[in-house]
KEMAR-803503 format. One record per residue (C-alpha): chain; x negated, y negated, z. Coordinates in pm, 1 decimal, decimal comma, always signed. Each point is the difference from the previous one (the first is absolute). Layout:
# KEMAR-803503
<A <X Y Z>>,
...
# end
This chain:
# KEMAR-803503
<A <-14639,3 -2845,3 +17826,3>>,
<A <+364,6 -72,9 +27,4>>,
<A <+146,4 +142,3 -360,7>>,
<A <+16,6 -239,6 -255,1>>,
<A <+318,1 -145,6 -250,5>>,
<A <-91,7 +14,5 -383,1>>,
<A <+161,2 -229,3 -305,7>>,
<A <-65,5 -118,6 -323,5>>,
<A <-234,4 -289,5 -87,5>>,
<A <-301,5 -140,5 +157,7>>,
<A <-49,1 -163,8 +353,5>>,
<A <+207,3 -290,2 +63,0>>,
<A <+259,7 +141,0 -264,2>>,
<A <+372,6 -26,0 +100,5>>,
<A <+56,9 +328,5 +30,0>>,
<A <-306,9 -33,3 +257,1>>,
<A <+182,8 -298,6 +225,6>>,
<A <+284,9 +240,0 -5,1>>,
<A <-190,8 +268,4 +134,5>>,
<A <-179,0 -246,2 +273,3>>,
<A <+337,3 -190,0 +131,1>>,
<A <+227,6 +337,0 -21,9>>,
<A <-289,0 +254,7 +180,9>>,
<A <-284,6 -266,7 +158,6>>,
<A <-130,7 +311,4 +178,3>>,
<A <-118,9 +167,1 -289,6>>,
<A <-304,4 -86,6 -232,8>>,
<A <+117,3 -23,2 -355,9>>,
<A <-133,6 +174,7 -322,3>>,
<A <-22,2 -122,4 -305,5>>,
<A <+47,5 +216,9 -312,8>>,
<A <-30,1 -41,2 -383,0>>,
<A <+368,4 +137,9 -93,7>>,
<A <+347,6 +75,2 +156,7>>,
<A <-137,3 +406,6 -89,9>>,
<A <-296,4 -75,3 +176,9>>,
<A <+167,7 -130,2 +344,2>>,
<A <+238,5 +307,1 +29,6>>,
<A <-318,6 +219,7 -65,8>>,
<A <-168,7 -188,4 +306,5>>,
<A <+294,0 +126,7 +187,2>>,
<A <+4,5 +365,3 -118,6>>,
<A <-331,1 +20,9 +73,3>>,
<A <-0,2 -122,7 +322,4>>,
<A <-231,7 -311,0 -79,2>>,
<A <+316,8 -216,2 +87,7>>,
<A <+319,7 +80,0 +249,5>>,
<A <+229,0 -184,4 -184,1>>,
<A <-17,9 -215,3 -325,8>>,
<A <+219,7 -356,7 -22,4>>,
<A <+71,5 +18,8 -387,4>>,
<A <+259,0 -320,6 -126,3>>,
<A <+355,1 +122,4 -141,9>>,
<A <+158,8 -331,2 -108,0>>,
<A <-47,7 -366,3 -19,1>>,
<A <+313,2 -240,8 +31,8>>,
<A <-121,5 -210,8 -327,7>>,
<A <-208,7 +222,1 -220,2>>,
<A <+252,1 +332,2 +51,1>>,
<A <-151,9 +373,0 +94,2>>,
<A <-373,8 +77,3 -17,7>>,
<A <-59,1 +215,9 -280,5>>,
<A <-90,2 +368,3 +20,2>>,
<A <+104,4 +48,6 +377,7>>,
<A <+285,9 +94,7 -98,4>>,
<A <-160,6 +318,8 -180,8>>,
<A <-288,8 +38,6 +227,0>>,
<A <+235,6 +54,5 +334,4>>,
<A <+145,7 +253,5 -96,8>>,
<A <-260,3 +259,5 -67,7>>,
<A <-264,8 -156,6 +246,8>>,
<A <+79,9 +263,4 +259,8>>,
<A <+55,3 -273,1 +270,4>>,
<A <+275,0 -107,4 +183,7>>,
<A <+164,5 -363,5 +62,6>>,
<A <-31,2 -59,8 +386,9>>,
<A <+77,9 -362,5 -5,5>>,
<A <+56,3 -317,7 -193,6>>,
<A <-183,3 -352,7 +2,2>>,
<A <+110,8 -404,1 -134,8>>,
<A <-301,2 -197,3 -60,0>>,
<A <+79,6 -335,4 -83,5>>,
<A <-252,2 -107,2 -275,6>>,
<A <-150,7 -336,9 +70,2>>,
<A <-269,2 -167,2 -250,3>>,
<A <-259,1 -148,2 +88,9>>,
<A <-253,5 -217,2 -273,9>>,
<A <-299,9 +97,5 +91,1>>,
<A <-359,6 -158,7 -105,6>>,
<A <-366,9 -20,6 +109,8>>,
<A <-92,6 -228,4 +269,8>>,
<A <-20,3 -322,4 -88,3>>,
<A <+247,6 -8,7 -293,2>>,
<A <+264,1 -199,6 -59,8>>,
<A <+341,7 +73,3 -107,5>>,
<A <-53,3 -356,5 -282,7>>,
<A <-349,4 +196,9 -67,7>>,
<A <+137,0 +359,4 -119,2>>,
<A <+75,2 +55,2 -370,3>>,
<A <+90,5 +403,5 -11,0>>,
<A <+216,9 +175,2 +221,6>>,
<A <-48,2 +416,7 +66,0>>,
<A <+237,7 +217,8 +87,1>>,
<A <+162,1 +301,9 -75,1>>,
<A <+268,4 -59,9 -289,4>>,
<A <+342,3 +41,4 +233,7>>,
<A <-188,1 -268,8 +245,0>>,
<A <-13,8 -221,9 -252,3>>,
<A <+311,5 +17,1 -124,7>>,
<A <+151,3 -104,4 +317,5>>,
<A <-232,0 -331,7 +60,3>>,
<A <+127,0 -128,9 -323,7>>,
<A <+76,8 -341,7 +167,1>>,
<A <-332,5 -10,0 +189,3>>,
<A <-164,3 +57,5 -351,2>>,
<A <+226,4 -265,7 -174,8>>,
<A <-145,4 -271,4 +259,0>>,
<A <-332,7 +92,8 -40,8>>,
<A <-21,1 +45,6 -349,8>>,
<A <-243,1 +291,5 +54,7>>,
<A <-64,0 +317,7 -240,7>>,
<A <+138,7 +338,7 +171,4>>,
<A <-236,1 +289,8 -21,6>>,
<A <+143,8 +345,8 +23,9>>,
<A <-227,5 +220,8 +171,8>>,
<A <+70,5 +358,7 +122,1>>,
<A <+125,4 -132,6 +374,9>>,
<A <+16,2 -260,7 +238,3>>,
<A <-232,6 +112,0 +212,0>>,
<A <-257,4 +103,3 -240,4>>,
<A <+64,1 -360,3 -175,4>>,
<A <-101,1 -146,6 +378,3>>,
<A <-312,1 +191,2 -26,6>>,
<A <-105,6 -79,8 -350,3>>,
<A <+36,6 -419,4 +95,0>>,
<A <-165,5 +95,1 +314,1>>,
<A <-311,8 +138,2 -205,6>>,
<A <+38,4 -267,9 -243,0>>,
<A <-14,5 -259,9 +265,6>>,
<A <+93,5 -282,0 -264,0>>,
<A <+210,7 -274,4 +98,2>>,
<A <+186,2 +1,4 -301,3>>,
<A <+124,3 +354,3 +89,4>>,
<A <+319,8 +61,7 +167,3>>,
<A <+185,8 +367,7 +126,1>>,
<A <+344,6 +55,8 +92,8>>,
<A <+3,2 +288,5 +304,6>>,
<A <+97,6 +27,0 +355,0>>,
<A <-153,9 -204,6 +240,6>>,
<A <-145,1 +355,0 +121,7>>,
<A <-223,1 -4,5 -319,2>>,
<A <-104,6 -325,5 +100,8>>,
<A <-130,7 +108,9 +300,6>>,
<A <-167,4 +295,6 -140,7>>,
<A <-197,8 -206,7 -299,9>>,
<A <-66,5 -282,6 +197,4>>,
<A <+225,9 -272,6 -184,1>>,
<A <+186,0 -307,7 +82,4>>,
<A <+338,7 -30,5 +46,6>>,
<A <+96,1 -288,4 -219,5>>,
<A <+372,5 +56,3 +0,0>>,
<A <+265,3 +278,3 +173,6>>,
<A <+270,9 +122,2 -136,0>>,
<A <-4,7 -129,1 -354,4>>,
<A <+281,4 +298,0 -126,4>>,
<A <+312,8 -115,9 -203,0>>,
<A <+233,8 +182,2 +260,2>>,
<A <+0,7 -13,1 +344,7>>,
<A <+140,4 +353,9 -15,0>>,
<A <-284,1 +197,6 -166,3>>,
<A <-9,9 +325,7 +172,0>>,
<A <-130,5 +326,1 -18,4>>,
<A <+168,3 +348,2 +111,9>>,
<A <-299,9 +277,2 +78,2>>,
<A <+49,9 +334,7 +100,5>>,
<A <-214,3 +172,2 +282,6>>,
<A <-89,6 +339,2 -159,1>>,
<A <-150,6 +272,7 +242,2>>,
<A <-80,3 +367,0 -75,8>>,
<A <+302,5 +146,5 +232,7>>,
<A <+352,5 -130,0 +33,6>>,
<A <+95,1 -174,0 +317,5>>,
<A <+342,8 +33,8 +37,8>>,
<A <+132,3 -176,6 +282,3>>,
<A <+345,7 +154,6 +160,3>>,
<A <+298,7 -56,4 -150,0>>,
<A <+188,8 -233,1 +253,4>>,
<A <-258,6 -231,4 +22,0>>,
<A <+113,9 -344,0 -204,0>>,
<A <-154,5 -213,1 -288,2>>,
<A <-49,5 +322,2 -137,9>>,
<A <-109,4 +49,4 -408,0>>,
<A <-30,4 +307,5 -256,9>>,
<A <-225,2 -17,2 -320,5>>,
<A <+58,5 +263,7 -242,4>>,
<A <-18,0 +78,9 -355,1>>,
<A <+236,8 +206,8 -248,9>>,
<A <+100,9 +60,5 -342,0>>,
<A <+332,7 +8,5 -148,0>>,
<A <+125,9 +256,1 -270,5>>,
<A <+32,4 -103,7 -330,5>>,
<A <+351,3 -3,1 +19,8>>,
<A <+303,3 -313,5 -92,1>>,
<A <+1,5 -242,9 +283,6>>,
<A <-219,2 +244,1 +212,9>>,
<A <-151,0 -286,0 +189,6>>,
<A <+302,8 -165,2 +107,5>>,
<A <+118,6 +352,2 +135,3>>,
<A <-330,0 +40,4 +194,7>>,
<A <+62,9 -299,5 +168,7>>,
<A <+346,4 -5,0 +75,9>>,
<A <-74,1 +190,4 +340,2>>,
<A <-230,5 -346,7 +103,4>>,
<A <+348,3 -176,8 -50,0>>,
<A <+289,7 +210,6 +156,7>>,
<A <-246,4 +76,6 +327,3>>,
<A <-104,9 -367,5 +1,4>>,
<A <-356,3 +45,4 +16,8>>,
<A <-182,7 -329,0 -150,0>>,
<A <-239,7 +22,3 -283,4>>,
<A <-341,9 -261,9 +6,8>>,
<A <-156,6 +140,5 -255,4>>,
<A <+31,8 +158,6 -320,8>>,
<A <-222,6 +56,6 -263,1>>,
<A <-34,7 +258,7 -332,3>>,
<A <-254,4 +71,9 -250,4>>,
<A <-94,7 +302,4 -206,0>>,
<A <-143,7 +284,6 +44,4>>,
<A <-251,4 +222,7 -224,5>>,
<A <+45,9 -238,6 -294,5>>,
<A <+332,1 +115,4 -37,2>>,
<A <+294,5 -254,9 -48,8>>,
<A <+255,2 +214,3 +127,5>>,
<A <-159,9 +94,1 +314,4>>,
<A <+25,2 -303,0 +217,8>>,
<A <-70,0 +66,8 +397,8>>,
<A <+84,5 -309,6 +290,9>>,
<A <-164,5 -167,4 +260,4>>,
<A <+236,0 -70,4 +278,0>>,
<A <+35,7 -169,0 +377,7>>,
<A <+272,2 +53,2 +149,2>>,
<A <+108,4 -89,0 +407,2>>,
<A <+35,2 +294,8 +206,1>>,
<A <-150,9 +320,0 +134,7>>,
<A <+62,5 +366,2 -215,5>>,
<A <+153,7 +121,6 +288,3>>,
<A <+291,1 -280,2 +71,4>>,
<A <+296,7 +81,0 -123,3>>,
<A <+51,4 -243,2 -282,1>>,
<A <-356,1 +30,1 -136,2>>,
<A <+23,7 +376,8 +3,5>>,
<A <+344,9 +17,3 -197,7>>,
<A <-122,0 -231,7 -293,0>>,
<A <-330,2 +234,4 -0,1>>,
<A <+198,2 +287,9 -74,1>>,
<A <+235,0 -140,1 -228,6>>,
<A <-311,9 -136,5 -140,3>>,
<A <-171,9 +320,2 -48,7>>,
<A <+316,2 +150,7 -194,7>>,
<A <-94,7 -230,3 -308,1>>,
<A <-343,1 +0,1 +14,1>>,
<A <-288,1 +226,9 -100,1>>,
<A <-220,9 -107,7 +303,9>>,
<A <+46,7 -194,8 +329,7>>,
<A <-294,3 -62,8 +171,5>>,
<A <-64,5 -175,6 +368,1>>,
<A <-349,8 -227,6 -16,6>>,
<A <+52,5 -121,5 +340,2>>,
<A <+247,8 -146,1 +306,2>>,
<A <-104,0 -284,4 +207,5>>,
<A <+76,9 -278,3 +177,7>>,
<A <+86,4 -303,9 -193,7>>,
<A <-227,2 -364,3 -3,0>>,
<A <+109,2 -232,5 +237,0>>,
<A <-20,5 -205,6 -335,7>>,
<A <+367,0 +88,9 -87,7>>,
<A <+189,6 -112,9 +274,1>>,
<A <-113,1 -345,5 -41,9>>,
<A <-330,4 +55,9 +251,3>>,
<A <-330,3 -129,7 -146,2>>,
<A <-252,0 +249,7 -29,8>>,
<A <-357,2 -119,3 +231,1>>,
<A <-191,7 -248,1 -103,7>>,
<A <-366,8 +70,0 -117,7>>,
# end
C-alpha cells in the first residue's frame, strides 16, 4: 500500500482536498489534532502530513506555529489551496427550503453575503466537513453546510451553489512535513528556508537580527513571533525567507543572525509553490 499523507479534520476537510490535489497518489489520513497528524508521521502510520500555516482572510492557524518547532519533522515543501464553498444540502432540498446554515465559524464568516440573501441562521459547528456530515445524517431539507465540494461528494449532498466566499482570494498556505529533511542542492531555483529563532532580550535586538536579510538582499515572506514558556520576555520567530543556507546571501544574514540570537534553527529548504509566481496551483 503506497504510504499515505495525514492532516487535520475529517474526510472531505480542506486540509484533505489539499492533500488529494497536491499528492493524488497517496491515500489520505484523517486525524483528530495537528499533534495527532505529526505523530502519524513519527510513527510511520503516515509519510508526510499536509498541516495549514496561513489563510489570506482569517490570518495564521493557531498553534502551528508552536507545534513545528518541536515536532521533530522537517518542512519539505509548501502548498496554496484555494478555498472554494460550496452550500451543501440533502437531496432534494432547496436553497428557498433551508432555514440553518452549518459550518465551521471562519466559514461562516466569509459567506456573510450568501447568509444576508438567505436570511438563514449560521450554526457553528467544530468544521466544515464534520458540519457536511452532520446535515448528511440529518437528511432534513431545512439543513444547509458550508464545505468543499469534496465533502459533498463524501456525504452524499447536493451542490446547490459554488463558490459562495466573500473573496475570490481565500487561500490557504500548508506545509508538507516529513520525518527527514529533503534538502534539495543549492543552485537549484525557486528555492525556500523555514526556520525558527529567538532574539536576546536586548534594545532593538530584533532589528539587528535582521539587518543581515537587508544588506545581503535576501527577501522575507514570512514572519511571525509569539512566546515562549509563558514568559513575556522570551519571544522566539517563525520565518520564510527565499534562498538556500548555503547561497551566499542567505548564509551571511544567518550568521549575522546567529550573533543576536540565542537560537537559530533550520525546519526545512524546499522548493517554492508554483502559487507565487502567479501559476495556479491544480485543480481538484
Amino acid at each position: 500500500m503506497t504510504a499515505a499523507i495525514a492532516f487535520q479534520g475529517l474526510p472531505g476537510a480542506y486540509s484533505d482536498l489539499a492533500c488529494r490535489t497536491a499528492y493524488p497518489s497517496m491515500p489520505t489520513l484523517p486525524c483528530a489534532s495537528f499533534e495527532a497528524a505529526i505523530a502519524a508521521v513519527r510513527d510511520g502510520s503516515a509519510a508526510l502530513a499536509m498541516l495549514p500555516c496561513e489563510n489570506s482572510l482569517a490570518g495564521r492557524v493557531p498553534d502551528i506555529h508552536h507545534l513545528l518547532p518541536e515536532s521533530g519533522l522537517f518542512v519539505v515543501g509548501e502548498y496554496f489551496q484555494r478555498v472554494e464553498h460550496c452550500l451543501l444540502a440533502p437531496k432534494g432540498a432547496t436553497v428557498g427550503g433551508l432555514r440553518r446554515i452549518h459550518s465551521h465559524p471562519v466559514a461562516l464568516g466569509q459567506i456573510r453575503r450568501l447568509l444576508a440573501e438567505l436570511d438563514v441562521q449560521p450554526v457553528m459547528e467544530a468544521d466544515t466537513a464534520g458540519a457536511a456530515q452532520l446535515v448528511s445524517e440529518w437528511n432534513r431539507p431545512t439543513e444547509g453546510a458550508i464545505a468543499s465540494s469534496l465533502a459533498g461528494e463524501i456525504y452524499r449532498l447536493d451542490v446547490l451553489r459554488r463558490n459562495v466566499e466573500d473573496a475570490a482570494h481565500n487561500t490557504t498556505r500548508f506545509y508538507v512535513m516529513a520525518p527527514r529533511p529533503v534538502t534539495p542542492p543549492p543552485d537549484q531555483p525557486g528555492l525556500m528556508t523555514t526556520f525558527v529563532f529567538r532574539v536576546r532580550n536586548v534594545p532593538a535586538a530584533l532589528y539587528k537580527a535582521l539587518g543581515g536579510f537587508a544588506t545581503n538582499a535576501v527577501n522575507m515572506t514570512k514572519l511571525e513571533s509569539y512566546m515562549v514558556n509563558g514568559s513575556f520576555t522570551a519571544t522566539q520567530f517563525l520565518c520564510d525567507v527565499d534562498g538556500h543556507p548555503e547561497q551566499a546571501g542567505l548564509r551571511r544574514a544567518l550568521e549575522e543572525l546567529s550573533f543576536f540570537s540565542t537560537e537559530v534553527r533550520v525546519l526545512g529548504v524546499y522548493s517554492a509553490a508554483a502559487f507565487r509566481s502567479g501559476a495556479r496551483e491544480p485543480e481538484s
